[in-house]
TITI-750551 format. One record per residue (C-alpha): x, y, z; residue in one letter. Coordinates in Angstrom, 1 decimal. Layout:
BEGIN
xx|yy|zz|residu
X|Y|Z|a
...
//
This chain:
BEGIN
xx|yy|zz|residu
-1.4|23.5|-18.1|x
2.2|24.9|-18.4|x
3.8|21.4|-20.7|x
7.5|22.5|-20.5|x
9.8|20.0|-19.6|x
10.4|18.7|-16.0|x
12.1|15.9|-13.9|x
9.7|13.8|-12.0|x
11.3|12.0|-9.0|x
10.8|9.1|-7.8|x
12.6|6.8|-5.2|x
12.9|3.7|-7.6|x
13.1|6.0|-10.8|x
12.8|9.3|-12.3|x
11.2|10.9|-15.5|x
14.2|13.2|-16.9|x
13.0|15.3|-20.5|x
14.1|13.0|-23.2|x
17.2|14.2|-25.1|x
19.7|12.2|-27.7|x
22.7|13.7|-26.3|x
21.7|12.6|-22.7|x
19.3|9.1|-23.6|x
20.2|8.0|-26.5|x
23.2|5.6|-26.3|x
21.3|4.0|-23.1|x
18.3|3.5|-24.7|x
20.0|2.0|-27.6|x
20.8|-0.5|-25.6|x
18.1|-0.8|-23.3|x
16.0|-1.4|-26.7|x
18.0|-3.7|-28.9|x
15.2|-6.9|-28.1|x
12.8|-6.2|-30.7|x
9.8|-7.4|-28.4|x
9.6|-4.7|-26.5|x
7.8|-3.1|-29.7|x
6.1|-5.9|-30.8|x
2.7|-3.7|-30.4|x
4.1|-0.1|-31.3|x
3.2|0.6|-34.9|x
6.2|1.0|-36.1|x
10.0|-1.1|-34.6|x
12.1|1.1|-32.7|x
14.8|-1.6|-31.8|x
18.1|-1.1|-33.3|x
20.8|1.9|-33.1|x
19.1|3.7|-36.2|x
15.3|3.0|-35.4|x
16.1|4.1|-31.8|x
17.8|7.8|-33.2|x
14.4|8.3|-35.3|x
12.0|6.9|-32.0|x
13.7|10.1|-30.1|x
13.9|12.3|-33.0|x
10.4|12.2|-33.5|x
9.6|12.0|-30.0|x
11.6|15.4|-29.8|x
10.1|16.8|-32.3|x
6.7|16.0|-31.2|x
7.7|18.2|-28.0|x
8.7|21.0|-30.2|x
5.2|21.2|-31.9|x
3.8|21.0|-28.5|x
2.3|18.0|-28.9|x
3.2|15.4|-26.6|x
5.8|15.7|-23.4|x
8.6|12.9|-23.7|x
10.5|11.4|-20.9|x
13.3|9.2|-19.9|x
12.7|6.8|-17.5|x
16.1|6.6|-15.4|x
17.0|4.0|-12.4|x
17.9|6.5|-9.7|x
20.6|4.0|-8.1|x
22.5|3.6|-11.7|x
21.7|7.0|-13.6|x
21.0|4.5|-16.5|x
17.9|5.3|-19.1|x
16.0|1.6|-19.2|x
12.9|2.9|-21.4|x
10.9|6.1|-22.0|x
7.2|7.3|-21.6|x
5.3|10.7|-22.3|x
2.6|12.4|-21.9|x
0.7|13.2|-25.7|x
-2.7|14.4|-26.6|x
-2.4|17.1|-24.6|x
-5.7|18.9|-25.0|x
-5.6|22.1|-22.7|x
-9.1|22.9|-23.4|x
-10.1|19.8|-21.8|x
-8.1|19.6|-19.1|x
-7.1|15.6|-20.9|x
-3.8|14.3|-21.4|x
-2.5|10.8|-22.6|x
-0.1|8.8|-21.2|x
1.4|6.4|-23.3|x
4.4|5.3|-25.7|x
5.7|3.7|-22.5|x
8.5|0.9|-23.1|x
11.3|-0.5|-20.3|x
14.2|-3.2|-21.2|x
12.7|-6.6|-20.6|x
14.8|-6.9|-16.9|x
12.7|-3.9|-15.9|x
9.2|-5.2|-16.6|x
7.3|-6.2|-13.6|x
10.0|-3.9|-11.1|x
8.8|-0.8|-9.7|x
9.7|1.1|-12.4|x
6.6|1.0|-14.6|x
4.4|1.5|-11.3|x
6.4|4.4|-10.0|x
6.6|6.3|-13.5|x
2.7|6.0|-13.8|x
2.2|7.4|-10.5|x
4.6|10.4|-11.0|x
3.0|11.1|-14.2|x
-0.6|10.7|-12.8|x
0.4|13.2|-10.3|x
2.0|15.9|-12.6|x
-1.0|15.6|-14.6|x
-3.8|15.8|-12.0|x
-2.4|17.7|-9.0|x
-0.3|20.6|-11.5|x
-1.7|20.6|-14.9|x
-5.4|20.2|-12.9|x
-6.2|17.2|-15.4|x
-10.2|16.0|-15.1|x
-9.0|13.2|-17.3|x
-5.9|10.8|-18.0|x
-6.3|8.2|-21.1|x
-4.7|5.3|-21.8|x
-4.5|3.5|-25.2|x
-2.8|0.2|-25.8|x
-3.5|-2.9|-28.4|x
-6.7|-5.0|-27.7|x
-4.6|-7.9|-28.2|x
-1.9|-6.9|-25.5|x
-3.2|-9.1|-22.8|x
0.3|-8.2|-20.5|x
-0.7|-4.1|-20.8|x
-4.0|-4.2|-20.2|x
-4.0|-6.2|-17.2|x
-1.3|-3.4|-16.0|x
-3.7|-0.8|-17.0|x
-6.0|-2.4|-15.0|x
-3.9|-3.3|-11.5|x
-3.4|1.0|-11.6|x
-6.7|2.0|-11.5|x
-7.4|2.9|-14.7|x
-11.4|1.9|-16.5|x
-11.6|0.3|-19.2|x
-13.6|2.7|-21.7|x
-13.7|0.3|-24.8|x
-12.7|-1.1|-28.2|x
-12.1|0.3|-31.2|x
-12.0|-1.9|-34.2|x
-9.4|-1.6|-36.6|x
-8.1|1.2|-35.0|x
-4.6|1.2|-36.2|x
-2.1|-0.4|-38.4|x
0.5|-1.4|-36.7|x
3.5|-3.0|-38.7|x
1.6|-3.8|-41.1|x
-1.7|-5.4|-40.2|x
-4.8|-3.5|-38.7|x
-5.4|-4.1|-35.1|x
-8.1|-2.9|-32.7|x
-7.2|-0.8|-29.8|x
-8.8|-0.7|-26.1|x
-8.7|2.8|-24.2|x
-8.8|2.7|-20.4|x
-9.1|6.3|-18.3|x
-8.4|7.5|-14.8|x
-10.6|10.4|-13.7|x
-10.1|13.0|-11.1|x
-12.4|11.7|-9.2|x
-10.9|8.7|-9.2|x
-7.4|9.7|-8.4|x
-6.9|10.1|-4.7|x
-8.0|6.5|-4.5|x
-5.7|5.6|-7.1|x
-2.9|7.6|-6.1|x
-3.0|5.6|-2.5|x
-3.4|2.3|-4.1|x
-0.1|2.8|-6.1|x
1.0|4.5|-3.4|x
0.5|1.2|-1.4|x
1.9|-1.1|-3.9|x
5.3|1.0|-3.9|x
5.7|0.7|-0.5|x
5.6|-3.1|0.0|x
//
C-alpha cells in the first residue's frame, strides 16, 4: 500500500489531498452549519474549529496515519466537504473510510456516492485492500442507511463506544470486502449513471 497523496477523479467530483492553503477558506464556508457535525466527537463548524479540523487532519497524514481529502465539485473548483482514508493497517491489507462531511446542499447529490466509489476503488484495485470499514454513530439513522444503499454489511454495535461532545454513544461498523466489491463497484456504478 503506497498512502502518499493522490487526486481521485470523478465526473461529478474529485478527491484532491487536503491542504489549508488550497481548502481551507472553502470549507470554512462550506462548514459554517453546525449540523453537519452533530455526530463527529468534537464541532468543527466555525472559521477557527475548521483551521484545527484540517490541522489535525494534516497532521494525521504526516504521522502516516490516515490519508485526508478534499472533496471538490469538478464544474465549480469549489471544496463542499472532506473525507479520508484512516486506520490504515498495511499488515492487513484494511483501511477506513470515514470523517466524511459535505455542506447541507450537497447531501443526497452525487457527490457522497461518487467519492465512496473512488475511494473504494483506490483502496481495493491499488492498495489490494481485502477489507474497507466503516464506522458511524448507532444513532445516525441518515448514515447508516447510506452505508447501507453502497454495499457495505453491517458488522455490529458497540456500546458506549465513544464520547462524542460530551455524552457516550454507541457506534455501529459496517464493511465492504473484496469479494464483495465488483458487485458493489457496478451497483454504484449504476446509481451514478442514472
Amino acid at each position: 500500500m503506497n498512502v502518499e497523496p493522490v487526486t481521485l477523479h470523478g465526473d461529478y467530483v474529485r478527491l484532491e489531498p487536503l491542504s489549508a492553503e488550497d481548502h481551507l477558506d472553502d470549507l470554512i464556508a462550506a462548514g459554517d452549519d453546525e449540523d453537519i457535525f452533530r455526530w463527529f466527537g468534537t464541532q468543527h463548524a466555525g472559521p477557527e474549529a475548521m483551521r484545527s479540523f484540517v490541522a489535525d487532519a494534516m497532521e494525521a497524514q504526516a504521522e502516516g496515519d490516515q490519508l485526508p481529502f478534499a472533496t471538490v465539485r469538478q464544474d465549480t473548483d469549489e471544496a463542499i466537504g472532506s473525507t479520508r482514508f484512516g486506520n490504515i493497517r498495511h499488515e492487513n491489507r484494511s483501511v477506513e473510510i470515514g470523517w466524511t462531511w459535505l455542506t447541507p446542499d450537497e447531501q443526497r447529490t452525487p457527490a457522497n456516492t461518487e467519492a465512496k466509489l473512488l475511494q473504494l476503488r483506490h483502496a481495493f484495485e491499488r492498495w489490494d485492500c481485502v477489507r474497507v470499514e466503516f464506522e458511524t454513530a448507532a444513532a445516525n439513522e441518515p448514515a447508516r442507511g447510506a452505508l447501507s444503499r453502497i454495499g457495505a454489511v453491517e458488522e455490529g454495535i458497540l456500546r458506549k463506544h465513544m464520547v462524542v461532545q460530551g455524552e457516550p454513544q454507541d457506534s455501529a461498523f459496517y464493511s465492504i470486502l473484496d469479494t464483495e466489491w465488483p458487485d458493489v463497484e457496478q451497483d454504484l456504478a449504476a446509481r451514478l449513471a442514472q
